[in-house]
N, C-alpha and C positions, 0 to 999 in steps of 0.2 A: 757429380755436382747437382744435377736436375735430380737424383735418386735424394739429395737432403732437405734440398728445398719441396720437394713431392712429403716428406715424411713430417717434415715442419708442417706446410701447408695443412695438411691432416690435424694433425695435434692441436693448434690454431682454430682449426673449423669442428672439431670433437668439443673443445674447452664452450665455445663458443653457443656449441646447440645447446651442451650438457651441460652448460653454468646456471641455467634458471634450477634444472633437480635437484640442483646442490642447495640453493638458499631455501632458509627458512620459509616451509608455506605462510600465506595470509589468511586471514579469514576473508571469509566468500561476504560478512553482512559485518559492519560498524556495529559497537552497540546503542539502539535506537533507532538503524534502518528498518529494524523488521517492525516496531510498533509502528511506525511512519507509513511502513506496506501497510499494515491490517488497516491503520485510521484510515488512510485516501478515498478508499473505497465508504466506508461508514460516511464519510463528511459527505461524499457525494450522492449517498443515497437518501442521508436524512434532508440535504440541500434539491434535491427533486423530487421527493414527498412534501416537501413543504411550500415548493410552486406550483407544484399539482394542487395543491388545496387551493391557494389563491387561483388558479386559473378555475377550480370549479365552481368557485365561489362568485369569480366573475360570470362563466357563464349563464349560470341561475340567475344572474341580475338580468341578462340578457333576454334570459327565456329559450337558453338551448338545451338547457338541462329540467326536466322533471325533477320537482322536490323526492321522490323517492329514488331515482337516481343520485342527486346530491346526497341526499341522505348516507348511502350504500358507497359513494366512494369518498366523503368527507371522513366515515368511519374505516375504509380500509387504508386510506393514506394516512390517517391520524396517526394509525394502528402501525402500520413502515415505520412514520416517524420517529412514533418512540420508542421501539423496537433498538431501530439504529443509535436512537441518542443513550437508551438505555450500553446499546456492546460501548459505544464512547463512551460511557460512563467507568463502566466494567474494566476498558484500557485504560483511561488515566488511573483508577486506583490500582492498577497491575503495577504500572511504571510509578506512580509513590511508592510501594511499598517495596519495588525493588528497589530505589534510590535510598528508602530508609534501609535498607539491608545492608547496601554498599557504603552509607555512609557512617 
C-alpha cells in the first residue's frame, strides 16, 4: 500500500515540476516594451541636458561661471540634447512605420 501511494506521490511531484516544459513558451518583451526600454533612457538624458543648461544659465547670472565656460558647456549640453531628441525622433518614426506595416 505505502509502495502506491510512494509511486503516485512521484507522478504527482514529476507532473507538477515538468508541467511549466510542457506549455507553450512566452515571449521574454511585449510588443512595445523594448521601444519603451530604448526611449526611458533618451527622455532621461535629453531631460538633464536641458536642466544642465538652465542651471548654467543661472549660474552665469550669478557670476559662478565665466562667459567662456558658459559658452563651452551651453554648446556641449545643447549638443546631448539634440542628440537625444534627435534618437527620439529616429524611435517614434521606427514605431510609425512599424505600426503602418502591421496595420
Amino acid at each position: 500500500m505505502t509502495g502506491v501511494i510512494f509511486v503516485v506521490l512521484i507522478f504527482v511531484l514529476l507532473g507538477y515540476t515538468c508541467g511549466p516544459l510542457l506549455e507553450d513558451p512566452q515571449p521574454l518583451m511585449v510588443d512595445g516594451e523594448e521601444t519603451a526600454c530604448r526611449r526611458a533612457p533618451l527622455e532621461q538624458e535629453k531631460l538633464n541636458n536641458l536642466q544642465a543648461l538652465r542651471d548654467i544659465d543661472f549660474e552665469r547670472t550669478l557670476g559662478k561661471v565665466s562667459e567662456a565656460d558658459h559658452r563651452q558647456l551651453k554648446e556641449l549640453y545643447t549638443r546631448q540634447a539634440a542628440a537625444a531628441m534627435n534618437a527620439l525622433d529616429k524611435l517614434a518614426k521606427g514605431d510609425e512605420a512599424t505600426t503602418d506595416a502591421d496595420g
